[in-house]
Steps between C-alpha positions, in 0.01 A plus 500: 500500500561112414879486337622184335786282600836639413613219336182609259603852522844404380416298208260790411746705443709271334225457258511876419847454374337295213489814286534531159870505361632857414526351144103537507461890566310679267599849297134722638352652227311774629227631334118625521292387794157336486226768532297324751807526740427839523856638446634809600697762333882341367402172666646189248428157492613142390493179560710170593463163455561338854477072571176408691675261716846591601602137583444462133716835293465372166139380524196683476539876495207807580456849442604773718432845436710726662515937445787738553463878627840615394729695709529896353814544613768216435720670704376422843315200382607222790323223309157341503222517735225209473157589589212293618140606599434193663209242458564239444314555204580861418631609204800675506567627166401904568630500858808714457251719309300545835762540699641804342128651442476892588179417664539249804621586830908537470612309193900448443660806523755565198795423639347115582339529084849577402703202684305217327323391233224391621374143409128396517343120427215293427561215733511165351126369462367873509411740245762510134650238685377169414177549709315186653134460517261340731179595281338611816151629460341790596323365790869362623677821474194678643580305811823669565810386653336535886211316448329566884376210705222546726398147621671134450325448209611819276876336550342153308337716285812696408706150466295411212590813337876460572490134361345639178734755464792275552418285237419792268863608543650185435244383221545827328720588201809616718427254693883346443636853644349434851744328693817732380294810550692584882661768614836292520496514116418844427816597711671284252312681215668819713798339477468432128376858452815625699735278215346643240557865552859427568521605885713334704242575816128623500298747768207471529177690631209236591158547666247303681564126382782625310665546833472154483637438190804764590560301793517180354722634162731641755578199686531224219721775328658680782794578310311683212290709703589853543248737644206374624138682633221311633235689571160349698635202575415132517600251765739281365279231424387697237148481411450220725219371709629754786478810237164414388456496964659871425235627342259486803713659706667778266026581422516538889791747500368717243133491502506792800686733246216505283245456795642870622509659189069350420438676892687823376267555177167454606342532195590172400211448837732197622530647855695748655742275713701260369297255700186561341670494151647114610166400664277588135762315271414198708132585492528541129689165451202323726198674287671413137528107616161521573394704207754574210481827299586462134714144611691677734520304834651551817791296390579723182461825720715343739783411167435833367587655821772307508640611150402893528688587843805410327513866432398790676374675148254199528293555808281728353416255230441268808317741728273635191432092403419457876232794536360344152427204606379622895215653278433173341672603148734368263804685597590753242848400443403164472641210603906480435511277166707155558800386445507402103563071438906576409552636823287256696655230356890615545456574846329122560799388306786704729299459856410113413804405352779715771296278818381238587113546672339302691218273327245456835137687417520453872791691538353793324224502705693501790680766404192706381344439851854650646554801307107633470555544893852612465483764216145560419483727213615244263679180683243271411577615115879461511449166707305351240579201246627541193655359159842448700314244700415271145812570289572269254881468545731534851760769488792388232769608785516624859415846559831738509604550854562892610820569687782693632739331213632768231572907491354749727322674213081467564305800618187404664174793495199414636181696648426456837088467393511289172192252430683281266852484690474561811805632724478141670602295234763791363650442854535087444682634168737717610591249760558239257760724303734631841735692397432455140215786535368861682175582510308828482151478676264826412230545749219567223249270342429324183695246243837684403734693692711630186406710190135446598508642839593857598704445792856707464702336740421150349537548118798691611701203684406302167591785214840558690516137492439427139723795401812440725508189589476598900216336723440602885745383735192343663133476444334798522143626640342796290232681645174603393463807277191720455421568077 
């Protein structure tokens, strides 16, 4: 992936010196949290007052909610643990919640519970934490964030949507939020989280984009990182132009899961080879351009697909809307609901203000044209123009700059199969941090290798990890496992 100039790299990190004097930390008050977080059992919350622009401490200052999951035993309590589910977008609020759930895969063992509290956030512009608005409408989130491209002209078509939506965004309310809504300053926000519990260093547990934002808190504060998981990585561009690339190619590494487990139940009448299963998704995607059932087109099935191989417990919500529709019918399950306008409009805010894309309608077409032929279950969706391309404002700084520079303290997981991170861009990542990181690589499929995932040997290498302190002396390769 692109990487700035290191003389930009080096006054980026400068900048992220610009913190907020000690003077300024805040006594947490913890107390109740909001119901529509959806908190768990003994999980607190509160919230800080951070600056919106970090160049500027004493000016303008924004909400962020942040929630605790105590430690039950104080005496083996290491410190804290920050969590985040990724995004950008997503709120983070509940997340230690999940991860210590009795009912997914492997959550944290005790002995991990008992080493941290475990910190959870709203990320700056999302959720109880000053959220930003485009005042999309339901047509525009309908859309999705892959809208697919089948000619030319569905790429001009598309630009007029982006333009609209760019200038919703910066015509709206929180429309002054925009350009300081980057994943540079929520690892400040970290770092002002991080002051105001009184720790001298921070771990921290990120997933998905927040491998991202772990990456990025890590190396403009090297010094007061401590233990650090990534898990389903991003290149480290971040979500750049080359992630959104990613996505074609991490569909094409995990569509045959699902295509063999369709051809092994053949009630769902998909085929009995994975073949066949492959060949009637396209077939479907053809006859819904051509004739839409219930506004579902090709390009939605194609986005939904997209969405519901994430998991494995979601093929047979894929398979079932599949047969549904084969048999001209609204599938049952329906179509997966959108993204709501908050998280829409953070993620515009992160993605379009962390990069800088390129402007050209051209230049999307181009790349449509390129990655239909190249990864054709959705490349002509990821390839596609979008708000990025009509942003109202250029990046306030250069984009941090990944590297070899600080502790050897990051753990790297990552899936060998994932659709949304694929194993090629987790490679370009752990290559940008040497020494500075090991990696675990799980040969199974689907967006998470930790917590959400059932493979022993890799929650293992991270549990021991989290709980001692003690990586791999190198990166490790953790073979399938049959559940």
């Amino acid at each position: 992936m692109r990487k700035p100039l290191l003389a930009a790299a080096v006054a980026a990190i400068a900048a992220a010196t610009l913190a907020v004097p000690a003077s300024a930390a805040t006594t947490v008050e913890w107390g109740a949290c909001p119901a529509d977080a959806h908190p768990g059992p003994g999980l607190q919350c509160a919230t800080l007052r951070v600056p919106l622009d970090y160049r500027d401490p004493q000016g303008r200052k924004i909400d962020l909610a942040i929630s605790r999951l105590p430690s039950k035993n104080p005496a083996k309590r290491h410190g804290v643990l920050l969590t985040n589910p990724g995004g950008p977008g997503g709120a983070g609020l509940n997340y230690p919640s999940i991860l210590t759930l009795s009912g997914i895969a492997s959550p944290m063992p005790q002995d991990v519970r008992d080493s941290y509290d475990i910190i959870g956030f709203d990320p700056r512009g999302v959720g109880h934490s000053s959220p930003v608005t485009c005042d999309l409408t339901p047509e525009q989130l309908a859309i999705g964030n892959l809208p697919y491209a089948n000619s030319p002209a569905d790429v001009v078509k598309q630009a007029a949507v982006a333009k609209a939506e760019a200038k919703q965004c910066a015509d709206a309310k929180t429309g002054w939020m925009l350009p300081y809504t980057t994943t540079a300053n929520t690892a400040r926000d970290l770092d002002q989280i991080r002051e105001a519990l009184g720790e001298q260093k921070i771990s921290y547990l990120g997933a998905s984009y927040g491998t991202y934002l772990g990456a990025v808190y890590t190396t403009m504060f090297p010094e007061r990182s401590d233990r650090v998981v990534l898990d389903s990585n991003l290149g480290p561009g971040g979500y750049d132009i080359d992630a959104m690339h990613g996505f074609g190619r991490g569909m094409e590494d995990r569509f045959p899961d699902f295509a063999k487990y369709a051809a092994a139940h053949p009630d769902y009448q998909l085929g009995t080879t994975p073949a066949q299963v492959t060949a009637k998704f396209y077939d479907l995607v053809a006859r819904l351009d051509r004739k839409p059932i219930d506004g579902l087109t090709g390009g939605l099935l194609r986005g939904a697909a997209f969405s519901l191989i994430y998991s494995d417990d979601q093929f047979k919500t894929l398979a079932s809307m599949m047969r549904d529709l084969d048999q001209g019918k609204p599938p049952a399950s329906g179509a997966p609901l959108p993204p709501s306008d908050n998280l829409n409009a953070a993620r515009f805010a992160v993605i379009c203000g962390d990069s800088s894309w390129p402007k050209s309608v051209l230049s999307y077409q181009l790349d449509v044209a390129v990655d239909r032929v190249r990864y054709p279950l959705i490349g002509a969706g990821e390839a596609n123009i979008a708000a990025c391309a009509y942003w109202p404002s250029a990046p306030v700084e250069p984009r941090v700059r990944i590297s070899d520079r600080g502790p050897a303290n990051v753990l790297m997981v990552q899936n060998t199969r994932d659709p949304g991170t694929p194993l090629a861009n987790a490679r370009k990542l752990r290559s940008a941090f040497g020494e500075r990181a090991r990696m675990v690589t799980v040969d199974q499929g689907g967006h998470g290798a930790y917590v959400f995932a059932p493979n022993t040997c890799g929650n293992a290498a991270v549990n021991e990890f989290l709980a001692t302190g003690k990586r791999p002396a190198g990166d490790v390769f953790c073979a399938a496992e049959q559940h």
